[in-house]
C-alpha positions as CSV (number, residue, x, y, z in Angstrom):
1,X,-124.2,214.7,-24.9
2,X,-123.3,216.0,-21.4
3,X,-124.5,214.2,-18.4
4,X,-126.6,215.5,-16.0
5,X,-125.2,216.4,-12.6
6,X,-126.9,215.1,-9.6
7,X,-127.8,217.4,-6.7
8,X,-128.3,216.7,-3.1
9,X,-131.3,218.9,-2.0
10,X,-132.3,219.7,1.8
11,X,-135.5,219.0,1.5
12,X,-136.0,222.1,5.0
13,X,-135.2,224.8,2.6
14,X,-135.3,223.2,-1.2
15,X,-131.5,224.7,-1.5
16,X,-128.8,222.0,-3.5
17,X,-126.5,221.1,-0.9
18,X,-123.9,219.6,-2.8
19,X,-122.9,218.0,-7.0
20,X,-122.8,214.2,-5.7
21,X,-122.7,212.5,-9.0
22,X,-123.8,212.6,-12.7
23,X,-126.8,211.0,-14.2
24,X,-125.5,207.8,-16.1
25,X,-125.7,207.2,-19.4
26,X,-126.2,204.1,-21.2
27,X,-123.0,202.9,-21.4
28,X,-122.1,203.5,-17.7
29,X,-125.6,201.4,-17.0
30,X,-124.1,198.7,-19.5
31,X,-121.2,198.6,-17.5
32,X,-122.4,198.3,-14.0
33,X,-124.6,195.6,-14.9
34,X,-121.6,193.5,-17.1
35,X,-119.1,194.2,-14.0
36,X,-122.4,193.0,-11.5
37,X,-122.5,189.7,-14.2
38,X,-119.0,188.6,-14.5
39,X,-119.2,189.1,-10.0
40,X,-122.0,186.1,-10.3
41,X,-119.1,183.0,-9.7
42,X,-117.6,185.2,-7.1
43,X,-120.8,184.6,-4.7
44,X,-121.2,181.1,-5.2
45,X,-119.8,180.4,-2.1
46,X,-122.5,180.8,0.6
47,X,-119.5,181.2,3.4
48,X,-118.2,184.2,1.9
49,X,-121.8,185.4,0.6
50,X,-122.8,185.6,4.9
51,X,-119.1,187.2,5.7
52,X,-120.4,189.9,3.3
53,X,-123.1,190.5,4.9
54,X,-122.1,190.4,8.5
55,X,-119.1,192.7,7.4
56,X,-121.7,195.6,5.8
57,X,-123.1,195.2,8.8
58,X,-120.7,196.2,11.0
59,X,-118.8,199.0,8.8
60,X,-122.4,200.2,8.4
61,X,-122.6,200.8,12.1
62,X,-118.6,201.9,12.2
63,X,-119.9,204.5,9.9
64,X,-123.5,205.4,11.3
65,X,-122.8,208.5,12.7
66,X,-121.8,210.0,8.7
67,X,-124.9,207.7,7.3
68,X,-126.9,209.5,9.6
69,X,-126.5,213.1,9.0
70,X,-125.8,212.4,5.1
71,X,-129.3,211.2,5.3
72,X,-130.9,213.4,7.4
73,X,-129.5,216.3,5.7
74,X,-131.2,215.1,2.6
75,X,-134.3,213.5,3.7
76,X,-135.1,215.7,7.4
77,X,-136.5,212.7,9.0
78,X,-134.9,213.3,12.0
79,X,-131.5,211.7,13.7
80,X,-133.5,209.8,15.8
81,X,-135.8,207.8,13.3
82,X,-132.5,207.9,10.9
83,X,-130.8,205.7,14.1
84,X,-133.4,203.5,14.5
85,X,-134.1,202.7,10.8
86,X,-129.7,202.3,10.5
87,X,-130.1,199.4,13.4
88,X,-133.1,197.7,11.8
89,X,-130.8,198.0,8.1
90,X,-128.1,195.9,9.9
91,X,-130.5,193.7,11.5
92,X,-131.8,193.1,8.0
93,X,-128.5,192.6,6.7
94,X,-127.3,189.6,9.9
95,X,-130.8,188.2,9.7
96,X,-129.9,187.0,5.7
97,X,-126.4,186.3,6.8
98,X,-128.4,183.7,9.3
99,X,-130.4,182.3,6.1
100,X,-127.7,181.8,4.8
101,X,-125.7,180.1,6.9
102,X,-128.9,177.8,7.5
103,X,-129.9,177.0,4.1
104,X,-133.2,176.1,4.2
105,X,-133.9,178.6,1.6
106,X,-132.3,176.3,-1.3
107,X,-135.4,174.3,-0.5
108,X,-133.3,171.1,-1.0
109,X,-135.6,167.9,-2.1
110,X,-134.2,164.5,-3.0
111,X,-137.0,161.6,-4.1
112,X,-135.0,158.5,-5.3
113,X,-135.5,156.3,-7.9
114,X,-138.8,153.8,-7.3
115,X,-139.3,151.4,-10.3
116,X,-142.3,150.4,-7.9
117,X,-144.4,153.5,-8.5
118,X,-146.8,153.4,-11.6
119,X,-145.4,155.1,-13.3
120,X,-141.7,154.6,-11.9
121,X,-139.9,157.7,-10.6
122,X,-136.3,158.3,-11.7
123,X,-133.6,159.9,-9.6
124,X,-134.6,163.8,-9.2
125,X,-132.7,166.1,-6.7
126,X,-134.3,169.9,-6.8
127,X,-132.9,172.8,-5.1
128,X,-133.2,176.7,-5.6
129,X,-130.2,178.7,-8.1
130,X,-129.5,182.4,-8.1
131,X,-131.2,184.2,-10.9
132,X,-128.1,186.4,-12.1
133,X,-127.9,190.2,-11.5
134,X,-130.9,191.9,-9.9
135,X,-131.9,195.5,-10.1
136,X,-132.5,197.5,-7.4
137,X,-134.6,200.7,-7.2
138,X,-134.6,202.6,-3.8
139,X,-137.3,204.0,-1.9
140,X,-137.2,207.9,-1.2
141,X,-139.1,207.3,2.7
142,X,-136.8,204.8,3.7
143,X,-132.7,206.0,3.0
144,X,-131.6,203.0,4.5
145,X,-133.5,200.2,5.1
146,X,-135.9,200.2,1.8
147,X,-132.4,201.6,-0.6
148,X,-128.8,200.9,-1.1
149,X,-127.9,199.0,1.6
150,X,-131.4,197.8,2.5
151,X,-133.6,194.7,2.5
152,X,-133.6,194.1,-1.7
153,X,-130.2,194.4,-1.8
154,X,-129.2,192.3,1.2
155,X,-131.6,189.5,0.3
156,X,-130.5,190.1,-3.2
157,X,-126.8,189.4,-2.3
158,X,-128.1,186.3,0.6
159,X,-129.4,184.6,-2.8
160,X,-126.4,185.3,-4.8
161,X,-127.2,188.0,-6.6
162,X,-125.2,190.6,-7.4
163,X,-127.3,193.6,-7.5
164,X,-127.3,197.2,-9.0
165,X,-129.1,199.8,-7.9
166,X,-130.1,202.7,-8.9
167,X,-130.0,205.5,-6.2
168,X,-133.4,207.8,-5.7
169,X,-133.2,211.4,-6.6
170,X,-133.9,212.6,-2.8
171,X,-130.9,211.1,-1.3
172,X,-128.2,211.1,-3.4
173,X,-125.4,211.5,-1.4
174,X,-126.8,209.0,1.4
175,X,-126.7,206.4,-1.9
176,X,-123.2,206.9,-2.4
177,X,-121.9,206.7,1.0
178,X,-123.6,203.6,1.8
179,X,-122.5,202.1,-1.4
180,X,-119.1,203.3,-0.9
181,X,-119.5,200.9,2.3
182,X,-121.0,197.7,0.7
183,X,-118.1,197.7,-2.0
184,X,-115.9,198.1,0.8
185,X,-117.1,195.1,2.8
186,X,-116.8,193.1,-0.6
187,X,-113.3,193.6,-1.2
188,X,-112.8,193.1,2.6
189,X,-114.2,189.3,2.2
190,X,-112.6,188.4,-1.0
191,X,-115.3,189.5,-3.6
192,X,-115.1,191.7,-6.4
193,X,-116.4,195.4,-5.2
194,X,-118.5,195.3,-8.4
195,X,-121.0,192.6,-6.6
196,X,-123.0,196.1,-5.9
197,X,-123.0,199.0,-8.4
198,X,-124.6,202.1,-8.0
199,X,-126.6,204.4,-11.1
200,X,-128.2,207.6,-10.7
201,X,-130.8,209.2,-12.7
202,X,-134.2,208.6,-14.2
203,X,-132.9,207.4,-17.7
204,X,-130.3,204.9,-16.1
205,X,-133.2,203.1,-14.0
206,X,-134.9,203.1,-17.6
207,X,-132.1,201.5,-19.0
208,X,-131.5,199.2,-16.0
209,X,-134.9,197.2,-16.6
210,X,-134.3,196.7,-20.0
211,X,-130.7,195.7,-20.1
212,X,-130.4,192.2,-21.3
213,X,-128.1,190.6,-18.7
214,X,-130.4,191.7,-15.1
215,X,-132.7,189.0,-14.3
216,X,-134.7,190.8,-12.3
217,X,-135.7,193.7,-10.3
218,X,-137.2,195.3,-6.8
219,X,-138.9,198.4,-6.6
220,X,-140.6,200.4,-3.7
221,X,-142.1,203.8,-4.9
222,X,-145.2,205.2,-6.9
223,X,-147.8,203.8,-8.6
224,X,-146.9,205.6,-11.6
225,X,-143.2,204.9,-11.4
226,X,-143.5,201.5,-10.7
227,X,-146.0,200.5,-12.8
228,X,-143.7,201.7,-16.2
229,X,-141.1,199.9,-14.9
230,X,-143.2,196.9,-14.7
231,X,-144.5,197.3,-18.3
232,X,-141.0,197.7,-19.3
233,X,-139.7,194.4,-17.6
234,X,-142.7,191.8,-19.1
235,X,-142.1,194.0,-22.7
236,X,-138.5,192.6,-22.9
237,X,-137.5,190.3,-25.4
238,X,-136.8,187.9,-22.4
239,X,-139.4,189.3,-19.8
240,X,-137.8,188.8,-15.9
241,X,-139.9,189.0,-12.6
242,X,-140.3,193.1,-11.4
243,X,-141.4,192.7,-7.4
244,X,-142.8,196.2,-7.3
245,X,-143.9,197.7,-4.1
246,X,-146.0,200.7,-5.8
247,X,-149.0,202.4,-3.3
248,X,-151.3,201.1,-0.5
249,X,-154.4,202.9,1.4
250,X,-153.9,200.4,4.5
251,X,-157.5,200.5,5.8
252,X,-158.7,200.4,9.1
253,X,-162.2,199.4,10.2
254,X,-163.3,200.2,13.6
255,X,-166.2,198.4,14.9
256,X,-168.9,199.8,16.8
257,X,-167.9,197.9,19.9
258,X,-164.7,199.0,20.0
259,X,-165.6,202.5,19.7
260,X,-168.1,202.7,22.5
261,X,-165.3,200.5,24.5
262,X,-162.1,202.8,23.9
263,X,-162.9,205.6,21.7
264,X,-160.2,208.5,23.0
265,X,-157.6,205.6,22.9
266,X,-158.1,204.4,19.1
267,X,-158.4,208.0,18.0
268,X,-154.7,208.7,19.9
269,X,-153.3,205.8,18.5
270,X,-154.8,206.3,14.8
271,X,-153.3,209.7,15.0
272,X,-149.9,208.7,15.8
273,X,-150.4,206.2,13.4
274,X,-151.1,208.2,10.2
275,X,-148.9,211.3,10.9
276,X,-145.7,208.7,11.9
277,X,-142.5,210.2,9.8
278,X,-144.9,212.9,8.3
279,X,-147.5,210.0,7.0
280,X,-144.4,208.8,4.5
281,X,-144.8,205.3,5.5
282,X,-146.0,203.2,3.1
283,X,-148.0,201.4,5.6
284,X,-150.1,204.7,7.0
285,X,-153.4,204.2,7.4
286,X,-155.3,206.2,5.0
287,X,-158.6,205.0,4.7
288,X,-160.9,204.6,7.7
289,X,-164.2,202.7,8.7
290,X,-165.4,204.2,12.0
291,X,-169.4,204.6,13.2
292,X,-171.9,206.9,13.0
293,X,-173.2,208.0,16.2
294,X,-171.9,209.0,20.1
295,X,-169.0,205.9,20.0
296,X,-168.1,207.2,16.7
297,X,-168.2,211.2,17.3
298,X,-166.3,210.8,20.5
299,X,-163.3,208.8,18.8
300,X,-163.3,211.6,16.2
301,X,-163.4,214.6,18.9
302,X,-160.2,212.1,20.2
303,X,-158.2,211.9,16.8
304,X,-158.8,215.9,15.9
305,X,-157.3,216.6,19.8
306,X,-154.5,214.5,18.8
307,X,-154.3,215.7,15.1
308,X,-154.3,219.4,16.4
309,X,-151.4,218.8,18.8
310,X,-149.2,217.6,15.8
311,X,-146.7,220.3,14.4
312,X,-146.1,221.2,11.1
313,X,-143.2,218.9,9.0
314,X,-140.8,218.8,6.5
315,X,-141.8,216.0,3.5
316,X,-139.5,214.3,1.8
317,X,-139.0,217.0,-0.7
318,X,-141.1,219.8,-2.3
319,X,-142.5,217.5,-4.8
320,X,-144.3,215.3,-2.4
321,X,-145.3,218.4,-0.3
322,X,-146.9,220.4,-3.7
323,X,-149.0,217.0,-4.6
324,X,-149.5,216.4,-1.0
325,X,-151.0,220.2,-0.5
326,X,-153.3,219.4,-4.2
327,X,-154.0,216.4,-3.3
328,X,-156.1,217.1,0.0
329,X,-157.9,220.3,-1.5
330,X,-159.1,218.0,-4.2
331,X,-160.2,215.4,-1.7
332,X,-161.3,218.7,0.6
333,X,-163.1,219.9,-2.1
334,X,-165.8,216.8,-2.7
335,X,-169.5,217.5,-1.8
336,X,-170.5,215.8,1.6
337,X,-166.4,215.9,3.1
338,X,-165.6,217.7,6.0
339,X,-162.1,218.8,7.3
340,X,-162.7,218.6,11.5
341,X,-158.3,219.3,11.2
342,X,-157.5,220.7,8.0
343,X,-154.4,219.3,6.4
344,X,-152.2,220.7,3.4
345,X,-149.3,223.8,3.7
346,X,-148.1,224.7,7.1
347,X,-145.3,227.2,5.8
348,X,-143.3,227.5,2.9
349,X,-141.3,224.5,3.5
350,X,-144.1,222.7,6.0
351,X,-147.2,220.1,5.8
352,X,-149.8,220.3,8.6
353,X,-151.4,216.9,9.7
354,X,-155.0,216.6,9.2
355,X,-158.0,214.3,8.4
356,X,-161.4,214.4,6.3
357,X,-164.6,212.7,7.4
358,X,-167.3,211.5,4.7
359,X,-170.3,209.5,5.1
360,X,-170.1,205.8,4.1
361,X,-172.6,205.8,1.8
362,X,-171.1,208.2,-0.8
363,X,-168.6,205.6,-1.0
364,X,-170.6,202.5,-1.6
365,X,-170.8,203.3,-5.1
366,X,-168.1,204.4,-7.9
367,X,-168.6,207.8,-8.2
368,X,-166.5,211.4,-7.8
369,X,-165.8,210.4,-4.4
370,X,-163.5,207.5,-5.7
371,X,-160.6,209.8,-5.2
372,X,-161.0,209.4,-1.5
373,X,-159.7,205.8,-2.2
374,X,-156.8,206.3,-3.2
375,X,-153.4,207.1,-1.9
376,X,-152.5,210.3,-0.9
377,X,-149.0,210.4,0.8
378,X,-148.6,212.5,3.8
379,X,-150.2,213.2,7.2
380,X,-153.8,212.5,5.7
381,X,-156.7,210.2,6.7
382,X,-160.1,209.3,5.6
383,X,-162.7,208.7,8.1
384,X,-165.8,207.6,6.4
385,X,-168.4,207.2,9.1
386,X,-170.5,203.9,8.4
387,X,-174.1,203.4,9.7
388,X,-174.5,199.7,9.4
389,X,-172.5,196.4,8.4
390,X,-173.7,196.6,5.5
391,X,-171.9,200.0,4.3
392,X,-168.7,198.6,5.9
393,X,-169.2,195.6,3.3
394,X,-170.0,197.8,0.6
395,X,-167.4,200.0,1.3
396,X,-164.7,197.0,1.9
397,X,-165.8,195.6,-1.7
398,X,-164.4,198.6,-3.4
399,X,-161.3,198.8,-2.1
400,X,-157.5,198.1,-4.2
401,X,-155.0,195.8,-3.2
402,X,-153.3,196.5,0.6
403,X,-150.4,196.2,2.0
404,X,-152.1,196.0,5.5
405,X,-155.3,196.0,6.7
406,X,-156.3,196.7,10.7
407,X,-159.7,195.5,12.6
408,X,-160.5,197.1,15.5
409,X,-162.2,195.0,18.2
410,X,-163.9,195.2,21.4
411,X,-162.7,193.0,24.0
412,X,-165.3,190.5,24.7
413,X,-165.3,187.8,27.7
414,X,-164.9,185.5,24.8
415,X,-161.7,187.2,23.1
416,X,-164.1,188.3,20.4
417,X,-167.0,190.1,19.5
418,X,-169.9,189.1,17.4
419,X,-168.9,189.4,13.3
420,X,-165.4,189.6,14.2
421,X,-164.8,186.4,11.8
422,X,-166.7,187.9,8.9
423,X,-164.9,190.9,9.0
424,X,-161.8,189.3,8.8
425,X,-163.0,187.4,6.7
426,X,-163.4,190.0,4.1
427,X,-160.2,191.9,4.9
428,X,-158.0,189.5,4.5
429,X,-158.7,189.5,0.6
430,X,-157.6,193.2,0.8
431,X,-154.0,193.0,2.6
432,X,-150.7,190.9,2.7
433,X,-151.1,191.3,6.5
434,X,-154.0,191.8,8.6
435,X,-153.8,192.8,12.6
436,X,-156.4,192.9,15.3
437,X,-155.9,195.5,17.6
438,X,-153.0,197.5,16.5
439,X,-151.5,200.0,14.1
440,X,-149.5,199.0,10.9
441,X,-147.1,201.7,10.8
442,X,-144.1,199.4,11.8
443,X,-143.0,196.3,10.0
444,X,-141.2,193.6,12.1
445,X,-138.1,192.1,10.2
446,X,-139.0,188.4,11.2
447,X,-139.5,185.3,9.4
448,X,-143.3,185.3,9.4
449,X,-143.4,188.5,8.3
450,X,-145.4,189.7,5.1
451,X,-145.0,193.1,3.2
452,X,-146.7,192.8,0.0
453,X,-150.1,192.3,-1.3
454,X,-153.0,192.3,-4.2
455,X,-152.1,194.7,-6.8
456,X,-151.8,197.7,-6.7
457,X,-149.8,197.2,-3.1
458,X,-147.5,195.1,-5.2
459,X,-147.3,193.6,-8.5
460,X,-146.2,189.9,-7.0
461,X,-147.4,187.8,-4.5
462,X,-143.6,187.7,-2.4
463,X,-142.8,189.8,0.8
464,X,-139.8,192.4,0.6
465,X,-139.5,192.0,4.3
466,X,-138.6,189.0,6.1
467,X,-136.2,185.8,5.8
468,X,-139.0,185.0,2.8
469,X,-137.8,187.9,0.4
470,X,-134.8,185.8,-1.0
471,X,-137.2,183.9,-2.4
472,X,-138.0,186.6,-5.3
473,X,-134.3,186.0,-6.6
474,X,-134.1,182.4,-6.8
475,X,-135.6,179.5,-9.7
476,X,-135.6,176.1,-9.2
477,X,-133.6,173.4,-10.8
478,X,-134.4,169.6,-10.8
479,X,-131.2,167.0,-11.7
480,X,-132.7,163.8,-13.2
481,X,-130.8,160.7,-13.0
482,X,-127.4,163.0,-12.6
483,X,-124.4,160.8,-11.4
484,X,-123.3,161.8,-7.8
485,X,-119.8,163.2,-9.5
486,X,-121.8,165.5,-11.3
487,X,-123.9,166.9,-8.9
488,X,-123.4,169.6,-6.5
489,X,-122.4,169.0,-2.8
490,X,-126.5,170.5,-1.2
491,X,-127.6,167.0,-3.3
492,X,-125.5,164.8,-2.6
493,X,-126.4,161.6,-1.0
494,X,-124.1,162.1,2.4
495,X,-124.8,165.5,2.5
496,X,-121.2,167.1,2.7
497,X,-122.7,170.6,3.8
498,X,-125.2,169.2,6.3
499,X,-127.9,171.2,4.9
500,X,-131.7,170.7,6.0
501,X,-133.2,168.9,3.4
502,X,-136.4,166.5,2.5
503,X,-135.4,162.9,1.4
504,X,-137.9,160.6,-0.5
505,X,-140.7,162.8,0.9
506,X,-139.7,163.3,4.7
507,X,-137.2,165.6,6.5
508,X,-133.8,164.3,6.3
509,X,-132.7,165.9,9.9
């Protein structure tokens, strides 16, 4: 059986641009993953483990001018979103070589032996282990920071993990660059090049999940698509943990306050929001609760002003623009929906930005308008015009899992307006994060940060951005009554490696 080739496609005229690779077959996937295994002792050493990071940092940014049109070529989002998504890649990548060099994420815990307690505690000494090789499945909005070199991977590798991944159709030839790069800063350090491995095709990432020696695997993509993969990982003989980042209709409620308060401003900013990098972020706002009424019919004239100004854009790649184009006329197409900017084909090649307006009430119940809750990726929104807090908590009630969820408030004397609590109250149910004020296209790479949610947003409860994400790599291990000989140096009585650590209950430092 022939393998596949593998195309790289500019997504501006559909033409292939160039063979990059083949489509691997099972026994290329079996041996990525055994050279990814036999890399595992190679990493142990967190010194060398931050070096490779802070090295693919920099050659990433010796080589950003090639990453940069590789990826724009193939994805057209632009050199200037392609630069700033390249810095916040390397930022990701130093910001786990800084975990690392901390080690607080080994979550070190010592409780000594107490023949006082009833009953009496032995020695125990707990700390956080790699996991083993972790699979890797990039995202086709995000070239950089959400694929081969991005935040998976590098918190992947922070934890010890030798990784492979497998590349996503739409950048091909951006995938094998950047890998080219990470291997490179391996052997540059002292580590086998096989501590990242790339695969292309849809029957390698198949293979992938179920291979026997990866432990477990990060996703960012469809519903669909992920939601296979996550059947597949929990059907294995030995299931392993799938953090899956599959869909997310980010909803927005706009009090009535607000709107009366600031109307042409939140219509401006909702409109930059949801048509940011052609409304391919997986944290758009989708789904929208604004008022009935003057507040509410002014911020609307303000968002079709600003929708109407936006010019037609290049998707992804033509498959995302046909279900993009089908997917509003359906929604279009629902009795009681109106289209004050019509989205769907600008051109052969092109998407126009535009957004649909329903009232609440068609959506308090399940019903044909249910498609209107759900994902549909591109410059879309929904604006469902509510006529009382009760349809917002109707509406709210029917809702899937979020990645985000936004409140819009007035700005009371008193920093808050009355309900304000209660509606945060029931958003936060809906969303890994929650924000008063702003837009959620945008993800901060900082340690508080949250990106994940209820299911469908994800399929775990861990962030994939943020120094928290190595946590989805790591299990932990408790020594009982080990001799200090046997024990390894982060649990060690004088603490050798001067790690932070919690001793009989208390901070050590």
């Amino acid at each position: 059986m022939t393998a596949a080739p593998v195309w790289s496609v500019d997504p501006r005229t559909g033409k292939q641009r160039e063979q990059v690779a083949h489509e691997a077959m099972a026994e290329e996937v079996d041996r990525a993953v055994r050279g990814a295994h036999a890399a595992r002792a190679a990493l142990a050493d967190r010194t060398v483990r931050a070096a490779l990071l802070r090295t693919a940092a920099d050659l990433l940014d010796e080589a950003g001018e090639h990453v940069i049109e590789a990826a724009d070529a193939e994805t057209a989002l632009g050199p200037v979103r392609l630069t700033g998504e390249l810095a916040r890649t390397t930022a990701q990548l130093r910001a786990f070589a800084e975990v690392v060099d901390e080690g607080a994420f080994l979550d070190v815990r010592i409780d000594h032996a107490d023949a006082d307690r009833t009953p009496p505690w032995p020695d125990l000494r707990r700390w956080k282990v790699p996991l083993g090789v972790v699979a890797v499945y990039s995202a086709s909005n995000f070239p950089l920071a959400f694929s081969v070199p991005g935040g998976d991977t590098a918190s992947a590798l922070a934890a010890g993990c030798p990784v492979v991944v497998k590349a996503h159709p739409d950048h091909p030839a951006t995938s094998e660059l950047c890998a080219s790069v990470l291997r490179r800063a391996a052997a540059e350090v002292g580590l086998p090049e096989d501590v990242v491995n790339l695969v292309h095709g849809f029957e390698a990432g198949v293979e992938l999940v179920r291979h026997p020696l990866v432990s477990a695997a990060g996703f960012t993509g469809s519903i669909r698509g992920g939601r296979a993969l996550f059947d597949a990982a929990a059907a294995r003989p030995t299931p392993i943990p799938f953090h899956g980042e599959l869909g997310s209709l980010n909803p927005v409620v706009i009090t009535e306050a607000a709107a009366a308060e600031r109307a042409e401003q939140i219509g401006a900013g909702l409109a930059s929001s949801m048509t940011l990098g052609e409304g391919q972020f997986c944290t758009k706002p989708g789904f929208v609760l604004a008022p009935a009424g003057e507040p509410g019919d002014r911020l609307v004239k303000s968002l079709t002003t600003a929708v109407s100004e936006t010019e037609p854009g290049v998707m992804l790649d033509h498959r995302m623009r046909d279900a993009f184009v089908a997917g509003v006329r359906a929604r279009a197409a629902l009795p009681g929906v109106d289209a004050p900017v019509t989205p769907g084909a600008g051109g052969e090649h092109t998407v126009s930005a535009g957004f649909l307006t329903v009232p609440a009430e068609l959506l308090a119940a399940e019903g044909e308008h249910d498609l209107l809750l759900e994902e549909c990726f591109g410059p879309v929104t929904v604006v469902a015009r509510y006529t009382s807090p009760d349809e917002i908590t109707s509406v709210l009630s029917r809702l899937p899992g979020n990645l985000t969820a936004t409140l819009q408030l007035a700005d009371e004397p008193d920093g808050f307006e009355p309900g304000a609590a209660e509606l945060l109250a029931a958003l936060t149910p809906l969303a890994g994060r929650v924000l008063v004020n702003g837009w959620p296209t945008g993800v901060a790479v900082a340690p508080a940060q949250h990106h994940g949610g209820p299911y469908p947003a994800t399929t775990s409860t861990s962030t994939s951005v943020g120094a928290t994400a190595i946590e989805r790599w790591l299990r932990p291990v408790s020594y009982q009554s080990t001799p200090a000989a046997l024990l390894p140096p982060e649990l060690r009585d004088d603490n050798p490696l001067d790690l932070p650590r919690r001793v009989d209950g208390r901070p050590e430092n």
